[in-house]
N, C-alpha and C positions, 0 to 999 in steps of 0.2 A: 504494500500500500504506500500511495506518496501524499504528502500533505502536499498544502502550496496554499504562499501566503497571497491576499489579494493587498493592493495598494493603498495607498490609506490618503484623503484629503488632508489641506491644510487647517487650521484650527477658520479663519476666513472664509475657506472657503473659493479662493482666489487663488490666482497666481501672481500676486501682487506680495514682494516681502512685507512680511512683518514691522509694522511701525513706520512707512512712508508718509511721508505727505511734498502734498503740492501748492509752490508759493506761487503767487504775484510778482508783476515786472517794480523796480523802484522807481521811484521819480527823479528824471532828471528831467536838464534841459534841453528846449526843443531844439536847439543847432545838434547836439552831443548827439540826441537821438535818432534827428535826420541822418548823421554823419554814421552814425554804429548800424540804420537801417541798411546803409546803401554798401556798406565792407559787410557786411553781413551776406546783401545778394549777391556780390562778385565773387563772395567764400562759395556760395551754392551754387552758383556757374560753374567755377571752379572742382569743386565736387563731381557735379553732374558730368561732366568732362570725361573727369577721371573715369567716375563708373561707367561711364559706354564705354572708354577704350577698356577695360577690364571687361565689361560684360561680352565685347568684340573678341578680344583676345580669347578668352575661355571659350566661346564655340567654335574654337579654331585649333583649341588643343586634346587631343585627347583623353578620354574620361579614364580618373585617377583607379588603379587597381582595385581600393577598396569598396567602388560602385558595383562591381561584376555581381552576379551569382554566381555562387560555386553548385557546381552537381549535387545533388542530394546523395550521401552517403551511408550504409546499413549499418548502423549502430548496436550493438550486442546491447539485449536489457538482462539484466540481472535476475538468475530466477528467485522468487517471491517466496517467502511463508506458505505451505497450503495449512487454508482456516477452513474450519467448519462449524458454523452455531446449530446445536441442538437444541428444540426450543422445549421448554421446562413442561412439568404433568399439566394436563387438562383442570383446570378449576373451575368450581361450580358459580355461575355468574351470582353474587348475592342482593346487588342494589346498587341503580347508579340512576343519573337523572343524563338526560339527555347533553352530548356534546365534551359530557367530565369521562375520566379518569374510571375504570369500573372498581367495587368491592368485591372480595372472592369470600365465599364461606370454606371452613374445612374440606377435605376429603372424605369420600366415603371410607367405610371403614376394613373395605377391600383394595382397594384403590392402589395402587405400584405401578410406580415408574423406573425406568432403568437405561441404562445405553452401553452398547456393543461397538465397539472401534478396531480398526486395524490399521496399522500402516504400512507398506509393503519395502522391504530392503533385502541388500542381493549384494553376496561373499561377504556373510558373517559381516555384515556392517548394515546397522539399522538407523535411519537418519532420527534428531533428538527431537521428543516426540512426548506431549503430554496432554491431560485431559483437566483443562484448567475451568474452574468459577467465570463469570464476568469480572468482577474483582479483580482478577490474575493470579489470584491463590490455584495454588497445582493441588488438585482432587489426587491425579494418578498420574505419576511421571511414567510414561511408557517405556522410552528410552533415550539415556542420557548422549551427551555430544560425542560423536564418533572418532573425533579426529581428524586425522588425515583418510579421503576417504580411499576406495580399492584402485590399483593400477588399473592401466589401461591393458588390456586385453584377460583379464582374469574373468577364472565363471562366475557369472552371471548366476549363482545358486539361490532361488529366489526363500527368503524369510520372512517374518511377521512379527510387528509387535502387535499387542492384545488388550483390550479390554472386553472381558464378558461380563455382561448382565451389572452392570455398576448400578447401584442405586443413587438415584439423585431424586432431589424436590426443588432444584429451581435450572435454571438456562445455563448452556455448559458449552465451553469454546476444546474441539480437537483441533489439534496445531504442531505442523511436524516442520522442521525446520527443510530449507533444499541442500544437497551433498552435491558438489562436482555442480555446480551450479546448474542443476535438476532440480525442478518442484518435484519434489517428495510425492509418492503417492499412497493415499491416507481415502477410507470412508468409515463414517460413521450413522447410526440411527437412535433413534430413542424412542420405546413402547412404554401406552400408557396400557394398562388394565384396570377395570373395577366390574364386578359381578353384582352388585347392589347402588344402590341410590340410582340419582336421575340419570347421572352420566356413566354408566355401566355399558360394556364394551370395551375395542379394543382399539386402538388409535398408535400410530407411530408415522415416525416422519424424518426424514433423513436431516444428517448435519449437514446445510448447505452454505455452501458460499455468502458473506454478504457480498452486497450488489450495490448500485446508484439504480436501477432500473429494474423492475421483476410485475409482473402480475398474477394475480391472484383469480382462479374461478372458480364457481360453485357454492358461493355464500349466500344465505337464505336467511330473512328479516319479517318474515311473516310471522303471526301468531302459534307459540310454539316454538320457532327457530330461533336459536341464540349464534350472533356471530360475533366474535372478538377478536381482532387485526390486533398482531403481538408484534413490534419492533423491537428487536435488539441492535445494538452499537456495540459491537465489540471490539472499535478501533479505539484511539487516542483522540481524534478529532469527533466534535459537536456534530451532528447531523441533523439537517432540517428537512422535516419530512414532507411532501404535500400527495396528495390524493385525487385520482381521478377516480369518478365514480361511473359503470355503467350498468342499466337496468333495460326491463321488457322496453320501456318506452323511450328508450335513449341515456346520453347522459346527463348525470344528474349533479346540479349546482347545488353543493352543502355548505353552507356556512360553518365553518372548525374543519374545513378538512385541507386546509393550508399552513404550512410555516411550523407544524409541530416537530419542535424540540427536543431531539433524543442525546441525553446528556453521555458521553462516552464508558462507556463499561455498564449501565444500565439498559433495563426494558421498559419502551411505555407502552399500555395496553388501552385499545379507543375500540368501544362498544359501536358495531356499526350501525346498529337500528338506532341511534343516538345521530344518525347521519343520514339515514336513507331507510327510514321506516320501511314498513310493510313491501317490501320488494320481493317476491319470490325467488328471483333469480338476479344477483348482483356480482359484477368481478372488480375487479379493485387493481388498478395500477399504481404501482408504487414506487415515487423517485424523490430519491435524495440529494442534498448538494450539502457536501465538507464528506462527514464518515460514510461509507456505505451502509447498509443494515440487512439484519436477516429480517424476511418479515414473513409469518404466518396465521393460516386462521381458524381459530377453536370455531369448529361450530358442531353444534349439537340439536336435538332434535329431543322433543316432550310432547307428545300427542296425548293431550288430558292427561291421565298420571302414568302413562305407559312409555316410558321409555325408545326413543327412535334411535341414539346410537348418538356416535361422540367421534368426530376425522379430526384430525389437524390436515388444511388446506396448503397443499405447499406450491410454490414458483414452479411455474413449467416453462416448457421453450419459449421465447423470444418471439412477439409475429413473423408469423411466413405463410406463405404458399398450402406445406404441407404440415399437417400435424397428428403425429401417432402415439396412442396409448393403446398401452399393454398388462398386461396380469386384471384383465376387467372378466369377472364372474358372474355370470347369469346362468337364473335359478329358473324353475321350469315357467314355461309362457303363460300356461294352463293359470298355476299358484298367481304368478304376477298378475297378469290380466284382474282376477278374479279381488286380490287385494287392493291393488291401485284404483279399480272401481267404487271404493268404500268413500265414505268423507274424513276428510284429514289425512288419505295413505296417497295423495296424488303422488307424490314423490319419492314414495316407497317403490321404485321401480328403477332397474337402470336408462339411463339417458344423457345424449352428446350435449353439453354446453359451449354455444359457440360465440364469442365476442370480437367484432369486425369495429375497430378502431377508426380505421379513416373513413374517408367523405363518401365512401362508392359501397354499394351492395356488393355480398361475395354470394356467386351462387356454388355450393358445395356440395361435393359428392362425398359419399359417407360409405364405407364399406368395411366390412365386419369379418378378419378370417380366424375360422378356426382348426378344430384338430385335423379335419377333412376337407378344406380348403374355405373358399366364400363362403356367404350367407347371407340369404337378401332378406335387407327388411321391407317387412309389409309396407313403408309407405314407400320404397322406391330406392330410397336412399339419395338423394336429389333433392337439394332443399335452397330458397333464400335467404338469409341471413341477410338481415338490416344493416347500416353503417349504423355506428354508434350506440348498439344496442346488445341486447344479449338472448340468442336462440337456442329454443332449446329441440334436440330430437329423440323420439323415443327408440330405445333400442328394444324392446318386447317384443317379441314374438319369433324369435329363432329359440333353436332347442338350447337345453342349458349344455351351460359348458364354459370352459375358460378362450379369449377371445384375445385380437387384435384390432384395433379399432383405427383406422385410414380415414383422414380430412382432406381432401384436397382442394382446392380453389385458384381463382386469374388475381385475389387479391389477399393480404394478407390480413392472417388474423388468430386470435390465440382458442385456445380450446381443452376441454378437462370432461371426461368420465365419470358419470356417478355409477357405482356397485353397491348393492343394496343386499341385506341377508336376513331372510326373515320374509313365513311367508302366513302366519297369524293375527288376525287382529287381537287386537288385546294383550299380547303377550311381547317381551323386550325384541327389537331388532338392531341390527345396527348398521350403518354406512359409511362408504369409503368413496376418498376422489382420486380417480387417478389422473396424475399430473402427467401431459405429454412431457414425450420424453426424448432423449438424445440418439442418433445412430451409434451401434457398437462399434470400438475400435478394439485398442488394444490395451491389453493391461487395465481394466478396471476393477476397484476395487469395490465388493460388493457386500455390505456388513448383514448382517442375518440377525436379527432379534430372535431371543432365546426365547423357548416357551411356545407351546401349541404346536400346531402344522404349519410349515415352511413350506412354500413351491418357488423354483425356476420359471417363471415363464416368460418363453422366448418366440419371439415373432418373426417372419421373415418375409418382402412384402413381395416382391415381383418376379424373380427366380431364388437357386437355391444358396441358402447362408450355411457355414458351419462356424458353432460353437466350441470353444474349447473352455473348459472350467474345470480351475483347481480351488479343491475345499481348503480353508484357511482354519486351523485346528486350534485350540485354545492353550496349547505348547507353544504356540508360537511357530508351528511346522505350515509349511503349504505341501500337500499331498501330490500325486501325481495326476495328471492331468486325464479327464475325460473328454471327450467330445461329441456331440451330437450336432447329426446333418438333418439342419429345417429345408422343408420343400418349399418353395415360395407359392406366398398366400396361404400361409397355413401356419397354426401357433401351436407349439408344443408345451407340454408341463414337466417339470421335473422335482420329487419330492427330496427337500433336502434331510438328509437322516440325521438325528439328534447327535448322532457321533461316528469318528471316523478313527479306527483302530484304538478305542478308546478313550480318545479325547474330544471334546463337546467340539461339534463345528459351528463356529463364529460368523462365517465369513465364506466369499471368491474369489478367487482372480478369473476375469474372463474378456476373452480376446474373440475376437469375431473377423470371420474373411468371406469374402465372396457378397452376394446383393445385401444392400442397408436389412438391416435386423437390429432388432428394439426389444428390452427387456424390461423384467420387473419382480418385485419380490412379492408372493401372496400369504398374506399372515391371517392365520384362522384360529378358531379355539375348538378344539374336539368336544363336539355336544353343545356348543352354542351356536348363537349366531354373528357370533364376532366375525369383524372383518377390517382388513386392511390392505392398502399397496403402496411399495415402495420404488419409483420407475430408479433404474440403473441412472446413475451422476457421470459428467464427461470424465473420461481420463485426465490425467494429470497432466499437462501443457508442457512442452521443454519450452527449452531455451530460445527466444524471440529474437527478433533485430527490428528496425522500425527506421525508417528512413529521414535521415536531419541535414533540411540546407540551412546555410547560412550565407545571409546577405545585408547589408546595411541600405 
């Protein structure tokens, strides 16, 4: 991260020094002053003179060296920290008045949060690596400074540091330092659980990068929904946050949703029904100027006293073109139909959320692969999408199963998966948003929340991708490597086992070749209807250059 200071005015306000002033001519007499008018005008003749033949002269000489531009040259940048904010347990909204600051009541009395991290290092050298408070207090030193890092041509024998299942109760920065001037490569996540009270379910959400720029979809301000937009600041520098709001019927103009001030190593938490009432469907862009921020969002669901379920809403891709989400679970069409038909279960069903930012309609095609390839939705899968608004499509009516979800469109624009579980009225359900997500490359680190059923699921869009994934073990060992070959247009699952030659597996590394392929983690509770997804985070970036002229 780089600060940078901005320039500062004079106390004036002017460019005029400090403490001038301007006199009056004296009095003299009238000959004196006829006589100093007229030496005075032959001095400015004289002057004038001068300045032509100089002004003559100079376009007749050529321009001094230091006017040139010089070529712009590739500058090596330095690799950076990799950071990750994990954002702290789900709390129960208690009381807040519109536009403030929210109150939290206690936890239920099931309630546990936790976070799982790795960092990945290679020939016995592990870059130095901890799981710090905001504050900067170290929870878990991972592992300490390496030194001098491995020569150049040595194996490449790839290691891991660990954190399993850590308990924590408030926001937590993973942070590995770069070796051989390589960004480190580090992920982490954080599961919330609770089996009782209102927010009962299963929620987790990866440590992600802060940002100056991220969006947010799938937050609901209706009767019943509670949404709470969490900023962290985990830099050194102030951050000032402002807010763009969009809804079914465009964007919306909130007063308080400008200029908030996120104090460095702190979180402030802004209740969005406080901003944009009763919205069914609202996405929230988020940009900052000085520190970046993580920023995600508690939302949870209360249909009368029965419980709907508890996600943390996290940053998905950047607008574009295309946008795909992966690990999305849909339960039978028959159940859905029959629930979502009820009053108050409208949104108990899975469905595409789509938010088209700029001035132009996007019209978008929507296609769905699963284990056996496509699968058309009853409406078509062809749909308008507003500017500046936010649509939604239902995905109901293909057979249940784990999917791949394709956006495509002529303009850009962001999008997020609802997954829903639960197919009783009256009885807890719970919901998940899956965040679009990044093409696989190579080397990504992919953390596993401990507890329940784990899956792989891996998508591949157009022809065929292979997968290679190595389990990351809680020794600190990366295992030997499998692979599996996706057919294109068709998404695979893969169930990850609670352990691997004895030791609990944490974590993957997984490398992808051949057509773009997109993953995600699916986190389930055996016997409930918890649910969760976590899409795969980009690889770790090397080493940049960035082009600098310089000219006067």
């Amino acid at each position: 991260m780089h600060e940078r200071t901005l320039p500062t005015q004079s106390p004036d306000g002017t460019g005029s020094p400090a403490g001038t002033t301007t006199r009056g001519s004296s009095a003299l007499p009238a000959g004196k002053r006829r006589a100093g008018t007229l030496a005075g005008l032959a001095g400015a003749a004289v002057l004038l003179a001068g300045a032509g033949a100089v002004v003559a002269a100079g376009a007749l000489l050529p321009a001094p060296e230091s006017s040139r531009t010089l070529p712009a040259a590739a500058v090596a940048v330095p690799a950076g920290e990799s950071l990750g904010v994990c954002p702290g347990p789900a709390r129960l909204l208690e009381g807040t008045e519109a536009g403030t600051d929210p109150q939290f009541s206690p936890e239920s009395d099931t309630a546990a949060s936790s976070v799982t991290a790795a960092v990945l290092g290679a020939s016995g050298i592990l870059p130095a690596s901890r799981l710090s408070q905001l504050d900067g207090t170290t929870a878990v030193e991972i592992a300490k400074d390496p030194g001098q890092p491995p020569a150049e041509g040595a194996r490449q024998e790839l290691l891991a540091g660990v954190v399993a299942n850590r308990p924590v109760d408030q926001a937590t920065v993973l942070s590995a330092d770069a070796v051989a001037n390589q960004q480190a490569t580090a992920g982490g996540a954080m599961k919330y659980t609770a089996t009782d009270g209102d927010l009962q379910g299963t929620a987790a959400a990866n440590c992600l990068q802060p940002s100056n720029d991220q969006w947010l979809t799938g937050a609901s301000t209706t009767v019943g929904r509670t949404s709470v937009l969490v900023l962290t600041n985990a830099s050194t520098t102030p951050a000032t946050v402002s807010l763009e709001l969009f809804g079914i019927g465009g964007q919306i103009q909130a007063p308080g949703s400008r200029g908030l001030l996120v104090a460095p190593g702190t979180t402030r938490s802004v209740v969005l029904g406080g901003l944009a009432p009763g919205e069914a469907r609202l996405s929230v862009h988020v940009r900052s100027a000085g520190g970046p921020v993580a920023a995600t969002i508690q939302q949870s669901v209360l249909r009368g006293l029965t419980p709907g379920g508890v996600d943390f809403i996290a940053a998905g891709a950047a607008p574009a073109v295309r946008q795909v989400m992966t690990g999305v679970d849909i339960q039978d069409p028959a159940g859905v139909s029959a629930l979502t038909g009820r009053n108050g279960y409208q949104d108990a069903g899975p469905a595409l959320q789509i938010t088209v930012p700029g001035p132009s309609d996007a019209v978008v095609e929507v296609k769905l692969y699963g284990r056996d390839g496509e699968k058309t939705l009853p409406s078509g899968g062809v749909v308008t999408a507003k500017a500046g608004s936010v649509t939604e499509v239902s995905l109901a009516g293909v057979p249940a199963g784990h999917y791949t979800v394709s956006a495509a469109s002529d303009v850009s624009f962001v999008a997020s998966t609802r997954v829903t579980r639960g197919l009783e009225e009256g009885r807890p359900s719970d919901v998940a948003w899956a965040a679009s997500g990044f093409r696989l490359g190579s080397q990504h680190v992919v953390p596993v929340p401990q507890g329940g059923l784990r899956q792989l699921v891996l998508g591949a869009l157009d022809t065929r991708a292979t997968i290679t994934y190595s389990a990351i073990t809680a020794d600190g060992k990366v295992r030997a490597p499998s692979t599996a070959d996706i057919a294109g247009g068709t998404t695979a699952s893969i169930a990850v086992p609670d352990k691997a030659d004895d030791a609990d597996v944490v974590g993957y590394v997984v490398s992808a070749a051949g057509d773009a392929a997109y993953g995600a983690v699916l986190v389930q509770q055996d016997g409930r209807n918890d649910v969760s997804a976590l899409a795969f985070q980009p690889a770790a970036a090397g080493q940049e250059t960035v082009p600098v002229s310089i000219n006067y």
